[in-house]
PDB file of N, H, CA, C and O in Angstrom:
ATOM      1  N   UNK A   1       0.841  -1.180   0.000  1.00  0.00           N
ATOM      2  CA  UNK A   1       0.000   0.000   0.000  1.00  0.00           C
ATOM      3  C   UNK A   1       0.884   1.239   0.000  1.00  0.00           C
ATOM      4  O   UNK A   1       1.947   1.450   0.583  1.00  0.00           O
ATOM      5  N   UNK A   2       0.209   1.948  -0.754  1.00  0.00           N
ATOM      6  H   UNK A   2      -0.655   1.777  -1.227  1.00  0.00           H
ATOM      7  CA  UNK A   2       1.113   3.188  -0.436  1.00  0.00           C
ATOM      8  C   UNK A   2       0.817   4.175   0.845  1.00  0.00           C
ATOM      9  O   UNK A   2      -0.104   3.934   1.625  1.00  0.00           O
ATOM     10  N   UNK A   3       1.752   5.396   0.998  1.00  0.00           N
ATOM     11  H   UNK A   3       2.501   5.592   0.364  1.00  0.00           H
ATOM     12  CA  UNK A   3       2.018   5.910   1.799  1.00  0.00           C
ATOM     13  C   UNK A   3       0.252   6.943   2.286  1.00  0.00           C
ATOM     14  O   UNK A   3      -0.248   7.149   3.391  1.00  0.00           O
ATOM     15  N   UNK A   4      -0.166   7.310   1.020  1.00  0.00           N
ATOM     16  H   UNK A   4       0.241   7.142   0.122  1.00  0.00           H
ATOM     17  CA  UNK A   4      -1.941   7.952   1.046  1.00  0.00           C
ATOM     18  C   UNK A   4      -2.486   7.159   1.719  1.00  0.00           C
ATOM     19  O   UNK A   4      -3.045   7.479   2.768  1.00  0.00           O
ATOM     20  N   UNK A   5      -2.433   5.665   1.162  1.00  0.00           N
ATOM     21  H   UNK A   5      -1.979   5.405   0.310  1.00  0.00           H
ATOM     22  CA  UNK A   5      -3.151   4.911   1.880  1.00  0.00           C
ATOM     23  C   UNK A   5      -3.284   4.506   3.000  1.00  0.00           C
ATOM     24  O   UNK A   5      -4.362   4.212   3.516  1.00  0.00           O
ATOM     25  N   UNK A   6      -2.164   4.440   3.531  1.00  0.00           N
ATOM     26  H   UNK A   6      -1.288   4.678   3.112  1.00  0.00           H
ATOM     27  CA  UNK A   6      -1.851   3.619   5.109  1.00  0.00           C
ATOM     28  C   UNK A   6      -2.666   5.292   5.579  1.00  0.00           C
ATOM     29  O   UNK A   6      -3.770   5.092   6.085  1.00  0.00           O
ATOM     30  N   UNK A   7      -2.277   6.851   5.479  1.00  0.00           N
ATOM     31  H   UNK A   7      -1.380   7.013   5.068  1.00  0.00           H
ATOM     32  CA  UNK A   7      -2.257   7.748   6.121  1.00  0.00           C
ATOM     33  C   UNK A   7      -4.348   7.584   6.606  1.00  0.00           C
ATOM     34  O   UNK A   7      -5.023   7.546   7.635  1.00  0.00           O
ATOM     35  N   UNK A   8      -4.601   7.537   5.003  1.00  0.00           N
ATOM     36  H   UNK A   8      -4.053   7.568   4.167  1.00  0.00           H
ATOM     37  CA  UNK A   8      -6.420   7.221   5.021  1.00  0.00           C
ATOM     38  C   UNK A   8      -6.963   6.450   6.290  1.00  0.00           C
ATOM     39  O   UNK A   8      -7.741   6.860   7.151  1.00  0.00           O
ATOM     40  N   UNK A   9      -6.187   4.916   6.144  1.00  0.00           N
ATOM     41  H   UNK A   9      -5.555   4.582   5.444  1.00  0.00           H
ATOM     42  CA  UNK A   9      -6.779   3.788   7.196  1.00  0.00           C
ATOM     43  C   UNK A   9      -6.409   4.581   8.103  1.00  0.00           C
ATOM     44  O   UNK A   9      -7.462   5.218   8.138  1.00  0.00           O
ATOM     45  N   UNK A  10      -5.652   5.163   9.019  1.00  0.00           N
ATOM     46  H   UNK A  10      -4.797   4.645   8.990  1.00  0.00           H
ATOM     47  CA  UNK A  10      -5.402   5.827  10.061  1.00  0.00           C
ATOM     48  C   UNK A  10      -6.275   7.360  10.715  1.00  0.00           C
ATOM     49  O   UNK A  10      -6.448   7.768  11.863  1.00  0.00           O
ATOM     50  N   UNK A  11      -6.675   7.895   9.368  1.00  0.00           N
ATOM     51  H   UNK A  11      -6.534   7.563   8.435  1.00  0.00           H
ATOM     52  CA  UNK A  11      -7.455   8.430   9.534  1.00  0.00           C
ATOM     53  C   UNK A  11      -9.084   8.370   9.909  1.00  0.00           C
ATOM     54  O   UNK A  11      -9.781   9.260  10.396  1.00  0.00           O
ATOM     55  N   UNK A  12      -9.488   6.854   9.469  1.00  0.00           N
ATOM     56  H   UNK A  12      -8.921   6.131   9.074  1.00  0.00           H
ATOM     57  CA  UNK A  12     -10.844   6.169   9.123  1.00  0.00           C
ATOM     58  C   UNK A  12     -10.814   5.740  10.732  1.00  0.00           C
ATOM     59  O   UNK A  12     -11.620   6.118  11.583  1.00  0.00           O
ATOM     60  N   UNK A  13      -9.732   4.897  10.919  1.00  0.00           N
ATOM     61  H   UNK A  13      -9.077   4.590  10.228  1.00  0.00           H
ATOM     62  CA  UNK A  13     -10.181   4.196  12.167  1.00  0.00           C
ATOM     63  C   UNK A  13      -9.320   4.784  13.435  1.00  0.00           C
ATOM     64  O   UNK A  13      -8.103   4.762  13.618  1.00  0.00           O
ATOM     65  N   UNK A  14     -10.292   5.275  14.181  1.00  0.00           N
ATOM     66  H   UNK A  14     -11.280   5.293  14.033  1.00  0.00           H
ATOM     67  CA  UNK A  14     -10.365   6.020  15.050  1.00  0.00           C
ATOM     68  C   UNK A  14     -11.312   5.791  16.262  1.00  0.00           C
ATOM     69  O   UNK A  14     -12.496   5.600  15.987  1.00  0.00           O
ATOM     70  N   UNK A  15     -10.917   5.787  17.642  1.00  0.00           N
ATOM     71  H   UNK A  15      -9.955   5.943  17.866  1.00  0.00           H
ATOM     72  CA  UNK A  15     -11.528   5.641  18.607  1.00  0.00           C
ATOM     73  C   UNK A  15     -12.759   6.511  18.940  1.00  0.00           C
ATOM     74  O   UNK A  15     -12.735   7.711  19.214  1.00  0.00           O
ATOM     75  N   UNK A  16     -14.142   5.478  18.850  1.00  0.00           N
ATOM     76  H   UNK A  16     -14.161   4.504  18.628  1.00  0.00           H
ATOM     77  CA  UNK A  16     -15.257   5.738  18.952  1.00  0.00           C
ATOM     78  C   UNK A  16     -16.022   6.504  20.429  1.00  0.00           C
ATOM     79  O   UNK A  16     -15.602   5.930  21.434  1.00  0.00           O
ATOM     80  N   UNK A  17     -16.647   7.212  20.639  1.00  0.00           N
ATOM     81  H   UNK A  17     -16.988   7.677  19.823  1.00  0.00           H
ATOM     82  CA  UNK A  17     -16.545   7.383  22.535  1.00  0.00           C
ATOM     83  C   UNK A  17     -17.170   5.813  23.098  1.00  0.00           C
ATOM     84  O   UNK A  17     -17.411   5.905  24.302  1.00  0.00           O
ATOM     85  N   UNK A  18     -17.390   4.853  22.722  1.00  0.00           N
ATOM     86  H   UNK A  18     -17.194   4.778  21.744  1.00  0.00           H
ATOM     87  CA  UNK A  18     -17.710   3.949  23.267  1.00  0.00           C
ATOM     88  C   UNK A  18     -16.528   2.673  23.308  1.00  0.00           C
ATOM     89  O   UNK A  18     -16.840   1.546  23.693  1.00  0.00           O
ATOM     90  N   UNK A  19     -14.866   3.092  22.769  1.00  0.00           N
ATOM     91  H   UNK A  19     -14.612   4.007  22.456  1.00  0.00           H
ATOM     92  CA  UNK A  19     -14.213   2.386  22.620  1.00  0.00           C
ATOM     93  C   UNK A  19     -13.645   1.818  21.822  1.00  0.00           C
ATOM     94  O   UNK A  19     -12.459   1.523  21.676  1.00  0.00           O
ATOM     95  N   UNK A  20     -15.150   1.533  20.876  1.00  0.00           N
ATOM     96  H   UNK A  20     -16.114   1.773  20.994  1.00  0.00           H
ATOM     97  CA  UNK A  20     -14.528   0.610  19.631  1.00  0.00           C
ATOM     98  C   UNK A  20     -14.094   1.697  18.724  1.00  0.00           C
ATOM     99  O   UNK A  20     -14.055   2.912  18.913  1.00  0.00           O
ATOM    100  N   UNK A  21     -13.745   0.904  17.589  1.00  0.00           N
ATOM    101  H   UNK A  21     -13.777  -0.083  17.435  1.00  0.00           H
ATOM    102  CA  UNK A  21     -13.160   1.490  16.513  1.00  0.00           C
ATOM    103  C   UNK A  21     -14.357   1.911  15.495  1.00  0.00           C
ATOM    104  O   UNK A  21     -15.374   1.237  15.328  1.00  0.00           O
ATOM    105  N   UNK A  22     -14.105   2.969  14.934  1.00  0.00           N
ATOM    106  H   UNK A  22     -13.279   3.516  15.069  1.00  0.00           H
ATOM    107  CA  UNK A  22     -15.254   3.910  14.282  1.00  0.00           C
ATOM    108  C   UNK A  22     -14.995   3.778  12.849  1.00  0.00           C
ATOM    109  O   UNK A  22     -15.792   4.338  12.097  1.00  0.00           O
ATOM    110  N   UNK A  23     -14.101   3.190  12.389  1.00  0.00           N
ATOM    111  H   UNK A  23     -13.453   2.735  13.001  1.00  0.00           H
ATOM    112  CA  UNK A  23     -13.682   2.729  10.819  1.00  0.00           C
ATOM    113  C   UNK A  23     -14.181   1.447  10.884  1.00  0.00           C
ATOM    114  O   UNK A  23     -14.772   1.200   9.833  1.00  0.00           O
ATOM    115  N   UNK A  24     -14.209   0.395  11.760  1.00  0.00           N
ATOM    116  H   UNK A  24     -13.729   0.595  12.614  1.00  0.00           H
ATOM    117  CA  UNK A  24     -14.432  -0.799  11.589  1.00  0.00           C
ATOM    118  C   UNK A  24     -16.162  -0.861  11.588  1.00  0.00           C
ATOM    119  O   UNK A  24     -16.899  -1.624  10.964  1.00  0.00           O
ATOM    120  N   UNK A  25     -16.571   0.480  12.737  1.00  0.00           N
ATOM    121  H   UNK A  25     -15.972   1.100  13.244  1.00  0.00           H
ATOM    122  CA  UNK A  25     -18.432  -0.055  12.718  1.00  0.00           C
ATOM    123  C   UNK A  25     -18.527   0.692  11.278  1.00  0.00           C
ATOM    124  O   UNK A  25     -19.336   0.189  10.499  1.00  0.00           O
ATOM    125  N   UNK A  26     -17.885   1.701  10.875  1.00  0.00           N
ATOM    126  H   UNK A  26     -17.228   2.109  11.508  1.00  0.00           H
ATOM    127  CA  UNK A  26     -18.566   2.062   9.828  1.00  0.00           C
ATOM    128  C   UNK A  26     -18.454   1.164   8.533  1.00  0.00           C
ATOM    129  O   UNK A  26     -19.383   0.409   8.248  1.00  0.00           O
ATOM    130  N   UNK A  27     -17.378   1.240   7.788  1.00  0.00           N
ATOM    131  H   UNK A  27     -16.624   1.854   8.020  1.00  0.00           H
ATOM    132  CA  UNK A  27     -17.011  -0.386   6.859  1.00  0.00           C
ATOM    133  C   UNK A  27     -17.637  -1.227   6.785  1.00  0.00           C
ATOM    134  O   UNK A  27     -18.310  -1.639   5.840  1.00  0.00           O
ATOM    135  N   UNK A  28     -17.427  -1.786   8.284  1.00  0.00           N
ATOM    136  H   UNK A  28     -16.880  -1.451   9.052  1.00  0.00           H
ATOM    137  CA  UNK A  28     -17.824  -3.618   7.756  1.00  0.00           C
ATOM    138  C   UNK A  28     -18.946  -4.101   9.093  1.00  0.00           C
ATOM    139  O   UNK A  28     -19.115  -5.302   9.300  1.00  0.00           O
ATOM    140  N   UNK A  29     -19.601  -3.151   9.867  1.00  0.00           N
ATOM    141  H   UNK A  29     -19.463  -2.175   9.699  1.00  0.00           H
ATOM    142  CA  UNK A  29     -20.070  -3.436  11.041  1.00  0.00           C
ATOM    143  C   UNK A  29     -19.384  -4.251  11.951  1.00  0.00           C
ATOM    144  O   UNK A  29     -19.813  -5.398  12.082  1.00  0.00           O
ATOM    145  N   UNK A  30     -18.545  -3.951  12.516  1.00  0.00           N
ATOM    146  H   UNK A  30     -18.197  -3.020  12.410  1.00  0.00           H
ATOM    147  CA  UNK A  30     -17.418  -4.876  13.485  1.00  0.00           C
ATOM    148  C   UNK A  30     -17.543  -4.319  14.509  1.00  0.00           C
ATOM    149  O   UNK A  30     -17.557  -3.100  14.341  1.00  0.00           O
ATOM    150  N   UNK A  31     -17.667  -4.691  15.765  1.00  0.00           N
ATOM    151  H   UNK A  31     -17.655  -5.682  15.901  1.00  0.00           H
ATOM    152  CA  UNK A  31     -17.334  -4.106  16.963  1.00  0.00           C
ATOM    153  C   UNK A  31     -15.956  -4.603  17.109  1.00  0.00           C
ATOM    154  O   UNK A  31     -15.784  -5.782  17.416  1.00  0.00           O
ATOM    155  N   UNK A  32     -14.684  -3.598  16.865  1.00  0.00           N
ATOM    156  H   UNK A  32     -14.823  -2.640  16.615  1.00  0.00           H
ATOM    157  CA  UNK A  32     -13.664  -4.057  17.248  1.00  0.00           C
ATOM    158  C   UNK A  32     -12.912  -3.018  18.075  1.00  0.00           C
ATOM    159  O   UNK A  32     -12.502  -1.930  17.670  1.00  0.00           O
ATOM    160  N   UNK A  33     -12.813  -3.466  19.149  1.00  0.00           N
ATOM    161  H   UNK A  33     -13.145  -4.350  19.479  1.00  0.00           H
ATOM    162  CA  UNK A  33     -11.750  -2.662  20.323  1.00  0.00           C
ATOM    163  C   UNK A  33     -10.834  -1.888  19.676  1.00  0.00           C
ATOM    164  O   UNK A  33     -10.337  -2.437  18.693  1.00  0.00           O
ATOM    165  N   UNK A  34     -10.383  -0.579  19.965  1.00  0.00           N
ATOM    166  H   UNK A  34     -10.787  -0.133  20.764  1.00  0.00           H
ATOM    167  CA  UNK A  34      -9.486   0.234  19.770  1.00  0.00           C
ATOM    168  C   UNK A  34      -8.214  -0.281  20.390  1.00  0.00           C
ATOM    169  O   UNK A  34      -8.262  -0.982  21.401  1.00  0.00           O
ATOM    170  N   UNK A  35      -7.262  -0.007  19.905  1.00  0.00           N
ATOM    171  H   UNK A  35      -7.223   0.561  19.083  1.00  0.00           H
ATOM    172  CA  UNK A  35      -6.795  -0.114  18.218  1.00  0.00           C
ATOM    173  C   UNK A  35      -7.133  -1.394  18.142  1.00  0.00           C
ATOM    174  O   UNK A  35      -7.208  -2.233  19.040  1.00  0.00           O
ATOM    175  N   UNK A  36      -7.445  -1.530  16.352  1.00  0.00           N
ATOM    176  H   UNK A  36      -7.385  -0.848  15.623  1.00  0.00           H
ATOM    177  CA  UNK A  36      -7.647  -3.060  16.056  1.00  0.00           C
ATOM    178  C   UNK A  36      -6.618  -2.802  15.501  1.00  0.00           C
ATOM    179  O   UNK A  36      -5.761  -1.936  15.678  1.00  0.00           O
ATOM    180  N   UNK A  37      -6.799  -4.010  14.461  1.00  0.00           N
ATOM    181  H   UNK A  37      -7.495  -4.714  14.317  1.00  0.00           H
ATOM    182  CA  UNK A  37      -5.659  -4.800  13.528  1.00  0.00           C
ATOM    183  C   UNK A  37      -5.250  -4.093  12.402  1.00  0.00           C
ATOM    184  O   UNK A  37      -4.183  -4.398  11.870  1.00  0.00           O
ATOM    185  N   UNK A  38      -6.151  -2.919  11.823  1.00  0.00           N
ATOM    186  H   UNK A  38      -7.018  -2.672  12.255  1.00  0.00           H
ATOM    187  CA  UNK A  38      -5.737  -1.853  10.889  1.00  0.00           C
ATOM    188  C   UNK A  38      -5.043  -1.085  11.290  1.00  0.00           C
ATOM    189  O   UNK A  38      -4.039  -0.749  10.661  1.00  0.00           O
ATOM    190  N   UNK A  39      -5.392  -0.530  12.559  1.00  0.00           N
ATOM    191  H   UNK A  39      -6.207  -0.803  13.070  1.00  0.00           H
ATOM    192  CA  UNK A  39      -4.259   0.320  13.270  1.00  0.00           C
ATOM    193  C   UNK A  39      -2.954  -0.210  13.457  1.00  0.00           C
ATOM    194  O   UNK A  39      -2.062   0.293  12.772  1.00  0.00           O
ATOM    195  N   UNK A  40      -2.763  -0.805  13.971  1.00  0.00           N
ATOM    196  H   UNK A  40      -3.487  -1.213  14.527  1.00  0.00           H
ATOM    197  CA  UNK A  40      -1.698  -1.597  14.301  1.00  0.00           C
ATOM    198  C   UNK A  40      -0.575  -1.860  13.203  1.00  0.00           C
ATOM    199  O   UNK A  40       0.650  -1.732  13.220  1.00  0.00           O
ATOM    200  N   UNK A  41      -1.801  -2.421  11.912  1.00  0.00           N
ATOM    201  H   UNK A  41      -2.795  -2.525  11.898  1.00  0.00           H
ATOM    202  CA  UNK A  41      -1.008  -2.387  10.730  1.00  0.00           C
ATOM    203  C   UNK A  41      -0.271  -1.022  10.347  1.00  0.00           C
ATOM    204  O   UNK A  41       0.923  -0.736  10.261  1.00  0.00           O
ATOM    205  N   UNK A  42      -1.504  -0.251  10.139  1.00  0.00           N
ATOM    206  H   UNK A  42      -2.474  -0.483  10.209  1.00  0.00           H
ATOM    207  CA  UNK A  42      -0.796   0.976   9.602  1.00  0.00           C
ATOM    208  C   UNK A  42      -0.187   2.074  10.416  1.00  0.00           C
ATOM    209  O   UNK A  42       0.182   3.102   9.848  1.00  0.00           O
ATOM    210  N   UNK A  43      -0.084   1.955  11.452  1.00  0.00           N
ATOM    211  H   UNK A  43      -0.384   1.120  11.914  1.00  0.00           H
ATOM    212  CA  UNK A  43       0.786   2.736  12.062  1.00  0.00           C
ATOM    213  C   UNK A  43       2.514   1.455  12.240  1.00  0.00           C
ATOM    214  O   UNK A  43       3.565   2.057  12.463  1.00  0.00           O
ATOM    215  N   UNK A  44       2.577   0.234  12.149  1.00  0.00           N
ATOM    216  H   UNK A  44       1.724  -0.255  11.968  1.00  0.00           H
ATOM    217  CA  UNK A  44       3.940  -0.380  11.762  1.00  0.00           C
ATOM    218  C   UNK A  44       4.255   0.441  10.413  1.00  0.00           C
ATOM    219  O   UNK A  44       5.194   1.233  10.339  1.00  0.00           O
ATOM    220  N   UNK A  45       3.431   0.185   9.429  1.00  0.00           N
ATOM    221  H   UNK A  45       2.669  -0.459   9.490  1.00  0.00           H
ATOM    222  CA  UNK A  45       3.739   0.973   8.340  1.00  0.00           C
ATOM    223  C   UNK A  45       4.825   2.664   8.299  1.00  0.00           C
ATOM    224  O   UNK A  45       5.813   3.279   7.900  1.00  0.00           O
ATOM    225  N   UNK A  46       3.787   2.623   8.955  1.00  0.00           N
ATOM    226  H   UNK A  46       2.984   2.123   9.279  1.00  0.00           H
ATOM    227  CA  UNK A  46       4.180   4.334   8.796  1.00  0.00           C
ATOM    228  C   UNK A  46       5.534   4.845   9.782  1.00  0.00           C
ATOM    229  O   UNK A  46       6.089   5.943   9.754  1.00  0.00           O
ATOM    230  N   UNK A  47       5.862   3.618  10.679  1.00  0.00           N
ATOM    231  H   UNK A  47       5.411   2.726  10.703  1.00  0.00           H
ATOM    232  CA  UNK A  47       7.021   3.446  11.692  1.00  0.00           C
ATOM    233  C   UNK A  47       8.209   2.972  10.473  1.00  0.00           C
ATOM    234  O   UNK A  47       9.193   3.709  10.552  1.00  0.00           O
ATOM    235  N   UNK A  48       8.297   2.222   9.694  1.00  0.00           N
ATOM    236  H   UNK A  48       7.498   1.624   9.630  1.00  0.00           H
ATOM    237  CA  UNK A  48       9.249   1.756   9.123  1.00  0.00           C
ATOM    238  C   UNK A  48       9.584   2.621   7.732  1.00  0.00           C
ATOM    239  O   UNK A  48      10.686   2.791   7.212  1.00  0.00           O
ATOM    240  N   UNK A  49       8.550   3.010   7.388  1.00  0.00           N
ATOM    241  H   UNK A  49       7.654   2.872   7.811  1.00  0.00           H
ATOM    242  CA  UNK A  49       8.545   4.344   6.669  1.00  0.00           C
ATOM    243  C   UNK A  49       9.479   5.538   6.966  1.00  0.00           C
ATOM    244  O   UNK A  49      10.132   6.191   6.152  1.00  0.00           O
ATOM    245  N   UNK A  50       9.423   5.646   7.969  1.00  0.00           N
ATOM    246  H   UNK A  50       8.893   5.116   8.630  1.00  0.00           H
ATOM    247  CA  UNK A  50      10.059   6.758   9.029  1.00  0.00           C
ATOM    248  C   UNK A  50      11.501   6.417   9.096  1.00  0.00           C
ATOM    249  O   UNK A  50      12.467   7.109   8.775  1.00  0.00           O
ATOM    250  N   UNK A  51      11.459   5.289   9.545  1.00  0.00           N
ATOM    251  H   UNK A  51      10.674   4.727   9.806  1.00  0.00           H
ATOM    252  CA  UNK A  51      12.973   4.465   9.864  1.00  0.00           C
ATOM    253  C   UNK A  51      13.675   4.455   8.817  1.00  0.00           C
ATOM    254  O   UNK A  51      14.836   4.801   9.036  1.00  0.00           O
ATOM    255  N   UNK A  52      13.381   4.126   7.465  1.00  0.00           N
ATOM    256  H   UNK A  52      12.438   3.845   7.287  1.00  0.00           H
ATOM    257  CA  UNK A  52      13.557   3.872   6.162  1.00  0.00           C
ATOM    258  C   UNK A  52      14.072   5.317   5.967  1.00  0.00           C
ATOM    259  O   UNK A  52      15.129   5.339   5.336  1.00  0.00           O
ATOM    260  N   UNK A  53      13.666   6.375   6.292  1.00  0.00           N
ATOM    261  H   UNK A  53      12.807   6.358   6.804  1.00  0.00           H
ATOM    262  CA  UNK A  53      13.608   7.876   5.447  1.00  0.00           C
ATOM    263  C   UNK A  53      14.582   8.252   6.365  1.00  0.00           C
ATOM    264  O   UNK A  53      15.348   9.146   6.005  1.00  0.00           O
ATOM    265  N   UNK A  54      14.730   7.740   7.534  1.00  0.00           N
ATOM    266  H   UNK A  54      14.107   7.014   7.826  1.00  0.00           H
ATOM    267  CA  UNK A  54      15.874   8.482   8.626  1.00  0.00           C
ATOM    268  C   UNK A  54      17.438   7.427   8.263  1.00  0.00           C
ATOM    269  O   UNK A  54      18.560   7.893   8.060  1.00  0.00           O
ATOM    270  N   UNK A  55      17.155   6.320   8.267  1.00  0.00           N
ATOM    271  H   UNK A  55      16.244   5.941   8.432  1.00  0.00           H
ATOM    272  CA  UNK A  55      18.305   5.606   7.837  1.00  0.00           C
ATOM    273  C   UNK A  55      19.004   6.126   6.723  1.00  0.00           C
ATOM    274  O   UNK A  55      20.180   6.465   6.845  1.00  0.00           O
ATOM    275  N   UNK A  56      18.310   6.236   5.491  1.00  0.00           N
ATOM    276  H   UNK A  56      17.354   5.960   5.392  1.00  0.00           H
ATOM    277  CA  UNK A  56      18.875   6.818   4.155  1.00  0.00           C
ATOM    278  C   UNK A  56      19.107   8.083   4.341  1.00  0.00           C
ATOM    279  O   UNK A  56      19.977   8.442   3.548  1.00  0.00           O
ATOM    280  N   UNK A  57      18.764   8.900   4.979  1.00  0.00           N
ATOM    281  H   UNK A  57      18.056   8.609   5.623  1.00  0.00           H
ATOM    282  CA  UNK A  57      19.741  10.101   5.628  1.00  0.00           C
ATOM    283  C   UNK A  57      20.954  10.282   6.148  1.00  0.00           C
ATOM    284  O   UNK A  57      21.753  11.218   6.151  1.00  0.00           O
ATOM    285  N   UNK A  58      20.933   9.143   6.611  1.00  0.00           N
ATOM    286  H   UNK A  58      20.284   8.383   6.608  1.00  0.00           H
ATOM    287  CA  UNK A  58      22.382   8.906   7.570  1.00  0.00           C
ATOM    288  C   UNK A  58      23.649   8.256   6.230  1.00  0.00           C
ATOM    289  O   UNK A  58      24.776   8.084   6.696  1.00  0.00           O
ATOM    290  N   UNK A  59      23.556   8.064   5.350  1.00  0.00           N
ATOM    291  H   UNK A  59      22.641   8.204   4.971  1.00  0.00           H
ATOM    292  CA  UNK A  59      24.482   7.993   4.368  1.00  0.00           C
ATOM    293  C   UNK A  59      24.771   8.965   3.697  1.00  0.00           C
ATOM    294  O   UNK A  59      25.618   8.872   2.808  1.00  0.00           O
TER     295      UNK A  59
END
């Protein structure tokens, strides 16, 4: 996925005031606990992204 994309899912799923995740009831009707498994994904993403852009600096 690209970099728009991961930023989107991160934007979508977001903690609901009742806990769950507010990308997942909206999508696919899921009650899934904050952070789920999109989060998780896309914020690793966006960590190695980072790492990636700071490493190649350092040369």
């Amino acid at each position: 996925m690209t970099e728009p994309q991961v930023r989107q899912i991160l934007s979508v799923h977001v903690p609901g005031v009742d806990g769950f995740c507010a990308g997942c009831r909206a999508w696919w009707g899921h009650l899934s606990p904050y952070p789920c498994q999109q989060v998780e994904w896309a914020a690793r993403q966006q960590a190695r992204t980072a790492t990636r852009r700071f490493l190649d600096g350092l040369r």
